[in-house]
SEBAVO-17241 format. One record per residue: z, y, x of N, C-alpha, C in turn. Coordinates in steps of 0.05 Angstrom, whole numbers, padded with zeros to 5 digits, always signed. Atoms other than C-alpha are relative to their C-alpha. Layout:
<pts>
ZYXZYXZYX...
</pts>
This chain:
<pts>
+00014-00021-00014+00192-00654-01796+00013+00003+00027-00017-00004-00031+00200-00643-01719+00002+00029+00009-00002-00030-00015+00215-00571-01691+00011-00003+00027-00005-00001-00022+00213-00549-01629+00032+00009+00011-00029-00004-00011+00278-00544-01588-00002+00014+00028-00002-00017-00021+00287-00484-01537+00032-00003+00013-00027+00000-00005+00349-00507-01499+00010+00028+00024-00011-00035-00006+00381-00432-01480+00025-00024+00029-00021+00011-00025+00425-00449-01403+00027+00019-00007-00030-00001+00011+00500-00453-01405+00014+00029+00021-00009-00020-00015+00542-00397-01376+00005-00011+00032-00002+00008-00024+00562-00437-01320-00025-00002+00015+00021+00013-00013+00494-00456-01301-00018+00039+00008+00008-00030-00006+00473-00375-01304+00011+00004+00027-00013-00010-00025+00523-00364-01254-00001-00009+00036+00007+00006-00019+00503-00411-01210-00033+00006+00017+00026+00004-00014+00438-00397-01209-00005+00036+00009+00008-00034-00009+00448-00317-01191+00019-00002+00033-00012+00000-00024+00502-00337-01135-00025-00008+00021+00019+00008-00015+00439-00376-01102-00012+00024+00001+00014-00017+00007+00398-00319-01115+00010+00019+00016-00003-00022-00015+00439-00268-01075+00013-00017+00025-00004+00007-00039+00455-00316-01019-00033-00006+00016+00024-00001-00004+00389-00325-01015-00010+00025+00017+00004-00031-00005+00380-00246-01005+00020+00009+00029-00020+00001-00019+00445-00244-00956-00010-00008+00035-00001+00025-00032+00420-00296-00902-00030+00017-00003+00024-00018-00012+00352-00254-00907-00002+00020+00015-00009-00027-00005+00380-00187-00894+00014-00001+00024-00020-00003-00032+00427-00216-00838-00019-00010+00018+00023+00017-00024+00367-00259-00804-00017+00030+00015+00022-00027-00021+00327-00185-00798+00018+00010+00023-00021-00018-00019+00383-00141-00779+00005-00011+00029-00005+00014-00025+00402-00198-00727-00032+00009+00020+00024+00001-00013+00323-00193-00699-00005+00030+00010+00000-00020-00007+00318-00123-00703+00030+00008+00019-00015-00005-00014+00384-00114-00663-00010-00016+00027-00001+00010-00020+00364-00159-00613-00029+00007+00014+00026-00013-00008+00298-00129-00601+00004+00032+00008-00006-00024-00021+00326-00067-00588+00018+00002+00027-00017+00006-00024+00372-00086-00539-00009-00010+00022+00014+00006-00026+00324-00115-00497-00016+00017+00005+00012-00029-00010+00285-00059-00499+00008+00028+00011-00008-00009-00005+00340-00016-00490+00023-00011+00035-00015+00009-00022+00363-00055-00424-00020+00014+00018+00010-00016-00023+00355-00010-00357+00001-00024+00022+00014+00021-00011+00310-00042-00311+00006+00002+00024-00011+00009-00034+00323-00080-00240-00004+00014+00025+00006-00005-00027+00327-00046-00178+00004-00012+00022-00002+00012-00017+00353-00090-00136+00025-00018+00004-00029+00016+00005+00413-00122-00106+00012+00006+00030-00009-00005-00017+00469-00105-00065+00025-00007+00007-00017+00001-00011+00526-00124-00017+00020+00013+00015-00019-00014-00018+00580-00104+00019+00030-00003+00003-00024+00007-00008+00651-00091+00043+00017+00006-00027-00014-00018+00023+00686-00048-00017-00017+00014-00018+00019-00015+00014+00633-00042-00067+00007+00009-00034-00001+00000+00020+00640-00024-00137-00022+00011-00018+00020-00008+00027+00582-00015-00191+00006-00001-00028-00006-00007+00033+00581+00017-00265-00023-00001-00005+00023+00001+00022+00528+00000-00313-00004+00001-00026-00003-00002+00029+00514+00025-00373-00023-00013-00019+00009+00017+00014+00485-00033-00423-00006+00015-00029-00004-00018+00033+00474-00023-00497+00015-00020-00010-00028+00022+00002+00528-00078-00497+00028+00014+00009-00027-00017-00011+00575-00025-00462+00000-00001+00024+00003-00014-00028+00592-00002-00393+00011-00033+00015-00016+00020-00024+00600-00060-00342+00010+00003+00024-00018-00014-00026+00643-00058-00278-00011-00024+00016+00001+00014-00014+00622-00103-00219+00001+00006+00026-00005-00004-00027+00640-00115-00151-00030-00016+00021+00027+00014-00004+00588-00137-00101+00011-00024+00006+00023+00001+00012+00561-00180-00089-00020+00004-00032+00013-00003+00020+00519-00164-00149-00027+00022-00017+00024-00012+00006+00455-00133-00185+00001+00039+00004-00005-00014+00010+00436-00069-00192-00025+00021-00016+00018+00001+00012+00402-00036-00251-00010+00031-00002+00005-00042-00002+00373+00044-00258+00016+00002-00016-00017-00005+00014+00421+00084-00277+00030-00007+00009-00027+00011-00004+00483+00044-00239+00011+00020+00017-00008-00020-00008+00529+00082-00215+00018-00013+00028-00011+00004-00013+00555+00064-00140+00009+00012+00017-00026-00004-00005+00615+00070-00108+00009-00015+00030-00017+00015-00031+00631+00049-00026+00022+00011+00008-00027-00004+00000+00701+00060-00018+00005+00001+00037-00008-00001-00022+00693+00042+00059-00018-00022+00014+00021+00011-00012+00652+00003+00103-00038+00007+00001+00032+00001+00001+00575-00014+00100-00003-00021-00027+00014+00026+00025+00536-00042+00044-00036+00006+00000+00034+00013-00006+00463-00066+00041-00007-00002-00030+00015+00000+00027+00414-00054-00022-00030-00010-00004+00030+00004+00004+00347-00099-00030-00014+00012-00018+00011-00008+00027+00300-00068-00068-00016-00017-00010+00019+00028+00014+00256-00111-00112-00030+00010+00006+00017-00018-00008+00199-00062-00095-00007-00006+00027+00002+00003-00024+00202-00080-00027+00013+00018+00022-00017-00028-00017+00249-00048+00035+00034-00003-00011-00030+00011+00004+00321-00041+00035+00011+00029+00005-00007-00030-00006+00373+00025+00039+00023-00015+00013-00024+00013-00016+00431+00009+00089+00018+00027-00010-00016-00023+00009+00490+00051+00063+00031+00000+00017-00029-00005-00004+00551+00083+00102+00024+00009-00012-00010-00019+00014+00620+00095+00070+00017+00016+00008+00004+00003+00027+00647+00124+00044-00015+00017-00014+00018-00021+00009+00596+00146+00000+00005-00009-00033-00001-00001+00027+00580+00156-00077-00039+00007-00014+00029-00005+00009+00500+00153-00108+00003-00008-00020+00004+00009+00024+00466+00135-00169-00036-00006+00009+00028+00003-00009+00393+00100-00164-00004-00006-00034+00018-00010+00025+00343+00116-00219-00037-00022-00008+00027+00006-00002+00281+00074-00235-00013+00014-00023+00019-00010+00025+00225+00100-00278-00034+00006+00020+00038-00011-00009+00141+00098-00271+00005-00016+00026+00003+00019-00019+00151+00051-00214+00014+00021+00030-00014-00015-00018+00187+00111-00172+00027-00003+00002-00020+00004-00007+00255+00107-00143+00014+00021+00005-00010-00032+00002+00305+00170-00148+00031-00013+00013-00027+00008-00015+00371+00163-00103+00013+00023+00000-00020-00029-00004+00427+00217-00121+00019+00000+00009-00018+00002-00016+00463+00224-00070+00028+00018-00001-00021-00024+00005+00539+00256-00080+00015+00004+00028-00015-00003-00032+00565+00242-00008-00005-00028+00016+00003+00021-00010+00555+00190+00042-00023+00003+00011+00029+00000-00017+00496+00163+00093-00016-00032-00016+00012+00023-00001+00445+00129+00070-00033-00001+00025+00018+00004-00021+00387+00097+00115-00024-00020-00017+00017+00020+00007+00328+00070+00079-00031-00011+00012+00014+00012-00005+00276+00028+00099-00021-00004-00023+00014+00003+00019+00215+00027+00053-00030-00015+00007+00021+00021-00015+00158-00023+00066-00032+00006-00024+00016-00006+00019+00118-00011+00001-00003+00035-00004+00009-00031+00008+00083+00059-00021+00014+00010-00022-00016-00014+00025+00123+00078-00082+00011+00016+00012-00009-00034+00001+00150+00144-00090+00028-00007+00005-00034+00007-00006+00226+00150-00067+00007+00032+00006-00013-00025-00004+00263+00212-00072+00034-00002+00007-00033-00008-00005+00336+00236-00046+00006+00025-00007+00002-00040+00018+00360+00285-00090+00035+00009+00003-00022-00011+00001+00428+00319-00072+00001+00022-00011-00005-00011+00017+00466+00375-00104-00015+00023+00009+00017-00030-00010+00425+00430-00060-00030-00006+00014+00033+00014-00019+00361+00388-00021+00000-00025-00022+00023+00027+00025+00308+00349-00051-00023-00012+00025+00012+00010-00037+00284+00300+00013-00017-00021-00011+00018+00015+00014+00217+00263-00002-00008-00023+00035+00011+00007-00022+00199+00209+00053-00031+00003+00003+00034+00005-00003+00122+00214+00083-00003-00018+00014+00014+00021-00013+00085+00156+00107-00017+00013+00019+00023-00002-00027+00047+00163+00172-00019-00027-00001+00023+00011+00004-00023+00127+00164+00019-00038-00008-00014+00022+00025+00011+00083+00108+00017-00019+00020-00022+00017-00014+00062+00052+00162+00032-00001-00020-00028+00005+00016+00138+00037+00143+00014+00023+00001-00013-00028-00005+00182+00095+00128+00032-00012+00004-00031+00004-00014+00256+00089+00167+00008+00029+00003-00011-00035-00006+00300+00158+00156+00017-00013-00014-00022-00008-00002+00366+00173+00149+00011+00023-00005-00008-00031+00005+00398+00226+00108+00037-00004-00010-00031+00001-00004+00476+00237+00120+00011+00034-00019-00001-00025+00011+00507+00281+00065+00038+00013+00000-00023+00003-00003+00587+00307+00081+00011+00010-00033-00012-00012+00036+00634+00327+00019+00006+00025+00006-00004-00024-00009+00642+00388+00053-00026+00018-00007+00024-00017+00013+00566+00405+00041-00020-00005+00039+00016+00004-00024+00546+00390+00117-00014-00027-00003+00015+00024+00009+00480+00353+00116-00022-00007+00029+00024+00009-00018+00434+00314+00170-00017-00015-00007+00020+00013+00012+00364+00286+00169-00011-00013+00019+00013+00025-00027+00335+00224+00219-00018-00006-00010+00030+00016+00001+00264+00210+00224-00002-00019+00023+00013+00011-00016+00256+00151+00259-00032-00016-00009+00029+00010-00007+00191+00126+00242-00010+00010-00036+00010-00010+00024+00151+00163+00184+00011+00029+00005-00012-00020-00004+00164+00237+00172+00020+00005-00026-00010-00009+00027+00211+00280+00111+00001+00025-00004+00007-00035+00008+00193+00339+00066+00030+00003-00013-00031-00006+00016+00264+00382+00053-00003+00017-00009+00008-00029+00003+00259+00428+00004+00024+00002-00022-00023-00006+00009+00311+00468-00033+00001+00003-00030+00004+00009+00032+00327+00459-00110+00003+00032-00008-00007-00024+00009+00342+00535-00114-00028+00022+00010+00021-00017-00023+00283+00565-00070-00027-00011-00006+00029+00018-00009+00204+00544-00054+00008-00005+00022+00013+00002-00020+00221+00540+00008+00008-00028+00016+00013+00023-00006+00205+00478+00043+00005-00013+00037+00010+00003-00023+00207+00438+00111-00001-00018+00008+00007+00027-00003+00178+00378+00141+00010-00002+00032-00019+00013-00022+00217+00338+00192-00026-00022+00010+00023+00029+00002+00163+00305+00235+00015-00023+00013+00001+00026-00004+00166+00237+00262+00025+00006+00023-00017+00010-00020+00229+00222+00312+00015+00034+00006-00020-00031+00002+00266+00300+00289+00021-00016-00014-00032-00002+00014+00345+00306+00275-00002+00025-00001-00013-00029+00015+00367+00365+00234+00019-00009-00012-00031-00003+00015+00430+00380+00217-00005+00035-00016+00009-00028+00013+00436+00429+00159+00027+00009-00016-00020-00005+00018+00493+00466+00117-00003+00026-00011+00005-00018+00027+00497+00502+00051-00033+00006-00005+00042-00004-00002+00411+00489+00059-00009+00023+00017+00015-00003-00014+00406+00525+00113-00006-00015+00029-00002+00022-00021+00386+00493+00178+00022+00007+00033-00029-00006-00026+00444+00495+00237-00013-00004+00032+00012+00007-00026+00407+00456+00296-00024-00018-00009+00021+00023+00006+00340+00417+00308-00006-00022+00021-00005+00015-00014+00366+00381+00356+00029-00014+00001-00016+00014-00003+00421+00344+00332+00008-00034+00011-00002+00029-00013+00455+00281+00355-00002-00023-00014+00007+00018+00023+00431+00224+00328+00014-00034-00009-00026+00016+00008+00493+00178+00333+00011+00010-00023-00013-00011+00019+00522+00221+00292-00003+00002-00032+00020+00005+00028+00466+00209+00234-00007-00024-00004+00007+00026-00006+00455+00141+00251+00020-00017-00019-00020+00020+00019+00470+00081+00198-00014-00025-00007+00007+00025+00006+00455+00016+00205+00017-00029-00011-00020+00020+00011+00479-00051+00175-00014-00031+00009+00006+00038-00011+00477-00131+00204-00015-00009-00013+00014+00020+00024+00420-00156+00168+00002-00024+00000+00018+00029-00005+00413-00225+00195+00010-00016-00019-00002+00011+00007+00452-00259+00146-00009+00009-00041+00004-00013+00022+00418-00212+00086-00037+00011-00001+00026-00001+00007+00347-00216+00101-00019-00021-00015+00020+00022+00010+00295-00245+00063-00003-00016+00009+00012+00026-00017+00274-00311+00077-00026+00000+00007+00030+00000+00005+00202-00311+00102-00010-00019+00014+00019+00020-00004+00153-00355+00092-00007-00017+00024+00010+00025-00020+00135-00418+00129-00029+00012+00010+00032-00011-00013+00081-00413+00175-00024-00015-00010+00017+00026+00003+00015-00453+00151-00006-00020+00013+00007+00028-00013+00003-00522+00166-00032+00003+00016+00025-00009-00021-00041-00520+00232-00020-00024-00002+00027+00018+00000-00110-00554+00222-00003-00017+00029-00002+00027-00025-00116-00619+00265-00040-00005+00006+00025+00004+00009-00193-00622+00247-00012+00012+00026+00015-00014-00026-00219-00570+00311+00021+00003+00014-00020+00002-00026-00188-00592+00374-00003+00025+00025-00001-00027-00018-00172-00531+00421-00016-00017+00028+00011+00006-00019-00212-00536+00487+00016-00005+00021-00033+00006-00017-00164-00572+00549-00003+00019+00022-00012-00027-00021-00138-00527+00595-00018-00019+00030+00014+00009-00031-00174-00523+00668+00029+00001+00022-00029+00004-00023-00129-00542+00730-00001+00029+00009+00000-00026-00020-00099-00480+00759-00002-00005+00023+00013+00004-00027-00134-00467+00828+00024+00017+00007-00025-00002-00028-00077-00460+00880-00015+00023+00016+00005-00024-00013-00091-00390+00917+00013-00001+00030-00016-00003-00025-00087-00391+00988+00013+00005+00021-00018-00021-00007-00031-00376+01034+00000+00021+00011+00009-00022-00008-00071-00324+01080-00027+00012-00016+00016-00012+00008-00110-00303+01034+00002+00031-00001-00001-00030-00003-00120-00230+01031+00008+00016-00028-00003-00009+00033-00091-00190+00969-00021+00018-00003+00029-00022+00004-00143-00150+00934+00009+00026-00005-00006-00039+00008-00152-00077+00934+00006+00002-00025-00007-00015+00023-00120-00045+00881-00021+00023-00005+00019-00012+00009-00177-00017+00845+00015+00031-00011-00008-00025+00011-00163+00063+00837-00005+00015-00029+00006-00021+00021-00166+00096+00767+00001+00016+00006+00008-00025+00008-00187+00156+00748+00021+00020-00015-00019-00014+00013-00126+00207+00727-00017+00021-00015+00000-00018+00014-00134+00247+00665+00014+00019-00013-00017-00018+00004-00095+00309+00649-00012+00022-00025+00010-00018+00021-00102+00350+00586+00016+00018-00008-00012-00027-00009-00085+00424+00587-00009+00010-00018-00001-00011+00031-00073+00461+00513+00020+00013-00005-00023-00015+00011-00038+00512+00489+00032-00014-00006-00032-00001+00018+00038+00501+00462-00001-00001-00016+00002+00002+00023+00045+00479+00403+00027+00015-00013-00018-00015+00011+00087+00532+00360+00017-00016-00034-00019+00006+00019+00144+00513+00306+00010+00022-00016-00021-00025+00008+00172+00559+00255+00013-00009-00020-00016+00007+00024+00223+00532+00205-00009+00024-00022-00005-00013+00020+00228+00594+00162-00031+00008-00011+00032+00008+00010+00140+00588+00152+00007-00019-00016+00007+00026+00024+00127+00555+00091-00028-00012+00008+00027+00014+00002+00058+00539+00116+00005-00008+00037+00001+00003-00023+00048+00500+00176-00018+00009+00030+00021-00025-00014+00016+00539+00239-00028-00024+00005+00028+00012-00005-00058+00530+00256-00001-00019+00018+00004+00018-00025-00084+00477+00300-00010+00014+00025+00006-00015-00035-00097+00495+00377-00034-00004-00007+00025+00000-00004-00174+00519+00384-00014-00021+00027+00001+00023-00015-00210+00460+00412-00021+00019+00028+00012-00008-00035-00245+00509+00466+00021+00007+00017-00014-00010-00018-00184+00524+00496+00017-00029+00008-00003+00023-00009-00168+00451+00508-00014-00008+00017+00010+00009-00022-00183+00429+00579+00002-00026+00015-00003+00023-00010-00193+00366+00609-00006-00009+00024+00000-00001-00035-00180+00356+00680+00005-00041+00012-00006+00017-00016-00196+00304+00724+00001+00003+00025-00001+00006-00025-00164+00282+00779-00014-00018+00030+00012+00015-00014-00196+00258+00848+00008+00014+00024-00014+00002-00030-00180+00244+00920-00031+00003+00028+00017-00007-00010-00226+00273+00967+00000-00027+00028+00008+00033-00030-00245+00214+01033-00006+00031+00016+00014-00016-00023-00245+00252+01099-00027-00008+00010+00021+00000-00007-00306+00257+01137-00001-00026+00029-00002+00022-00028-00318+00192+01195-00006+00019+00023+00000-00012-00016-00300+00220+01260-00014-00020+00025+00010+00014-00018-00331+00180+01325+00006+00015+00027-00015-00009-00033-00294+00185+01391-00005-00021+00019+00020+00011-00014-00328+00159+01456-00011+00014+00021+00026-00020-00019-00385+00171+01509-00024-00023-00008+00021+00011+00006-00454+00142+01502-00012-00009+00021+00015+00008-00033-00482+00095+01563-00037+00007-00016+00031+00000+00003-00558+00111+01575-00017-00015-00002+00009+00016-00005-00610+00070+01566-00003-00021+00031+00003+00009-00029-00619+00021+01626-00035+00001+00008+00027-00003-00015-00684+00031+01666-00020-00026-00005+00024+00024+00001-00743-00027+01657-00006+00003+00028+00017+00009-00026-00766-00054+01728-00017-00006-00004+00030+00007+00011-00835-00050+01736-00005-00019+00021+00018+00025-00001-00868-00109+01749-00028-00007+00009+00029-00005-00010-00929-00112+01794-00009-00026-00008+00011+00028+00005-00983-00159+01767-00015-00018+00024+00011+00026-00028-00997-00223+01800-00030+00007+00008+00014+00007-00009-01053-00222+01846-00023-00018-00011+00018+00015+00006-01116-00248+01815-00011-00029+00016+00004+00021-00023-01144-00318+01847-00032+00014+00004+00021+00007-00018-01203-00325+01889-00026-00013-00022+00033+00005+00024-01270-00328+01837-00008-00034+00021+00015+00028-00009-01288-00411+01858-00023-00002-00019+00035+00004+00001-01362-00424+01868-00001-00026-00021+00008+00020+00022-01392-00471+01814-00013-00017+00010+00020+00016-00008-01429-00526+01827-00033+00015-00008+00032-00010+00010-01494-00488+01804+00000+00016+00030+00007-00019-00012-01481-00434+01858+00004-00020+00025-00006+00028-00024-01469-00495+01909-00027-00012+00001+00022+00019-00001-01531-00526+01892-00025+00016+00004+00014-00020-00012-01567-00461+01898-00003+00004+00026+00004+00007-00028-01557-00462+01969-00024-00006+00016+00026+00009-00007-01618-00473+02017+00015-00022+00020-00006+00027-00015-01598-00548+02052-00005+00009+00034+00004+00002-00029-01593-00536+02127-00021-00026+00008+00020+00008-00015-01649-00565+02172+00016-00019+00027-00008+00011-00018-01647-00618+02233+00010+00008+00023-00007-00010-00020-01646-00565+02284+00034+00011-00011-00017-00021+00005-01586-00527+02248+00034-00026+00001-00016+00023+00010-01541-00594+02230+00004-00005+00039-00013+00012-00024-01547-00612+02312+00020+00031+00016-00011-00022-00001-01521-00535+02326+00015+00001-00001-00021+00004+00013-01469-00541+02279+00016-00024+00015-00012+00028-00021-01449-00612+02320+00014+00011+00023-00010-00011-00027-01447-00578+02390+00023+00019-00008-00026-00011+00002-01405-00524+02366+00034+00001-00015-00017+00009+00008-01354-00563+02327+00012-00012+00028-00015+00010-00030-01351-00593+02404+00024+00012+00009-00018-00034-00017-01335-00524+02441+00021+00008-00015-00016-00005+00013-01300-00509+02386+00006+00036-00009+00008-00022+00002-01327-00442+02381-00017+00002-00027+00003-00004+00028-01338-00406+02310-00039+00009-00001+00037-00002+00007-01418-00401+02289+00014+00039-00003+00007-00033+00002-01440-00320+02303-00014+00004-00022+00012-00004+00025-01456-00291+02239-00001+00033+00005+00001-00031+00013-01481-00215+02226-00023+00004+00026+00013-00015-00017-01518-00167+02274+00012-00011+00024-00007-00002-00032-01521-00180+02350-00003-00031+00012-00006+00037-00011-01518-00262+02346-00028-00009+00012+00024+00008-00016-01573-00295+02389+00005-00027-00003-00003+00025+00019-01561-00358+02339+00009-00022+00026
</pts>
């Protein structure tokens, strides 16, 4: 008889087959953990703002790898914390634009929502912004927003001392300053210096060396683009000979414009107004033109008089000559009259004609 045979596994062979069994489990549990750590860490990495140079720079960054220390040249990410010990240093933004920084100073730049936050603890910075994104300067007492003028480039300059004395340079664009403790508010227009301390304002006519911070770009600017390859296909039209002008020729009148002068109120300023004053009423805006009166033509002289016409007596008519008709009308002299006529062609005495003749 045959019976079946259940062969039962040996202790050794148990053991091996549970060691597999939890390395199995092991290299699973370490493969997540690994994925899930590394997925947070890239998610937890603070994102690029730019990159910056300089003389004595130092940058802090806080990773989720731990705090890193770097000198420039080198990146920098929101959140870094920099440090100019002395000189100038230069910051591209990736955004577009650049901040030129004097030291010695101390900031922190912030990205988030595609806006740019610069906290400034001391020092000048000068930024240059070419793109529309939002950019704030936020110190420990003013909160300085740049404005675009009909979406052009914004160039300002805000100088902050450790003492608490602060100035503001508009060169091209304007800046709203308003106070972190107050509403109250004031816009720096286009090509104003203010100097300000403890937030209030000192002068509005400060000097603008004194706020002024620029840095050597030329070996820290972008590279830009090649120009396009110029089409050979439509040939430009050839130049005409220049005509030679000649040497007595006469220069031409300088054609006179027309001067225009425009006469308007004063425009009023008030710092301590939170609202800006009304605009000038356009009837009281006058517009004057200028013009040059021509004297009147004067004529100096005497006037000769006409000259007299000589009169002219008419010629003498001729002598009416007889026609042959009135010739032939005639009555023909006779034999006695013809020998008459003879004799006194002799004597030489004229034929008696009229009353008294005795023929």
């Amino acid at each position: 008889m045959l019976s079946s045979i259940n062969p039962t596994p040996r202790p050794a062979n148990r053991l091996r087959y549970w060691l597999r069994i939890f390395a199995s489990l092991s290299l699973a549990i370490l493969a997540v953990m690994s994925f899930r750590g590394g997925k947070t860490s890239a998610q937890n990495f603070p994102a690029l703002v730019g990159r910056i140079e300089g003389d004595d720079v130092e940058v802090v960054t806080t990773t989720p790898t731990g705090v890193e220390t770097n000198a420039a040249p080198t990146v920098v990410a929101s959140g870094s914390d920099v440090t100019l010990r002395s000189g100038h240093a230069f910051v591209m933004l990736n955004s577009g634009g650049a901040i030129s920084v004097c030291g010695p100073a101390h900031f922190k730049l912030v990205k988030a929502a595609g806006a740019v936050t610069l906290a400034l603890d001391y020092g000048r910075v000068h930024p240059t912004l070419e793109s529309s994104d939002i950019f704030t300067i936020y110190t420990p007492t003013i909160v300085a927003t740049p404005i675009a003028i009909a979406g052009a480039t914004r160039d300002l300059t805000v100088g902050l001392g450790q003492g608490g004395e602060m100035c503001v340079l508009t060169a091209q664009g304007a800046m709203r300053v308003e106070t972190q403790f107050s509403d109250q508010s004031l816009i720096v227009p286009q090509g104003g210096n203010v100097t300000m301390s403890g937030g209030q304002i000192d002068s509005l006519r400060g000097d603008p060396s004194a706020c002024s911070c620029d840095f050597p770009r030329a070996s820290l600017e972008r590279e830009k683009p090649a120009p396009p390859p110029r089409e050979i296909g439509t040939l430009s039209r050839p130049r005409e000979p220049e005509q030679k002008k000649p040497e007595n020729a006469t220069p031409p009148v300088p054609k006179e414009e027309p001067v225009y002068t425009v006469l308007m109120p004063a425009l009023n300023f008030d710092a301590s107004s939170p609202t800006p004053p009304p605009d000038p009423d356009p009837q009281t805006i006058m517009l004057v033109r200028e013009v040059r009166a021509r004297s009147s033509a004067v004529f100096r002289g005497h006037v000769n008089p006409a000259p007299v016409q000589a009169s002219i007596t008419p010629p003498s008519a001729p002598a009416p000559q007889r026609s042959d008709e009135d010739r032939t009308s005639e009555p023909t002299p006779g034999f006695f009259d013809r020998v008459r006529n003879f004799f006194r062609k002799l004597t030489g005495r004229a034929p008696c004609a009229g009353a008294g003749c005795n023929g």
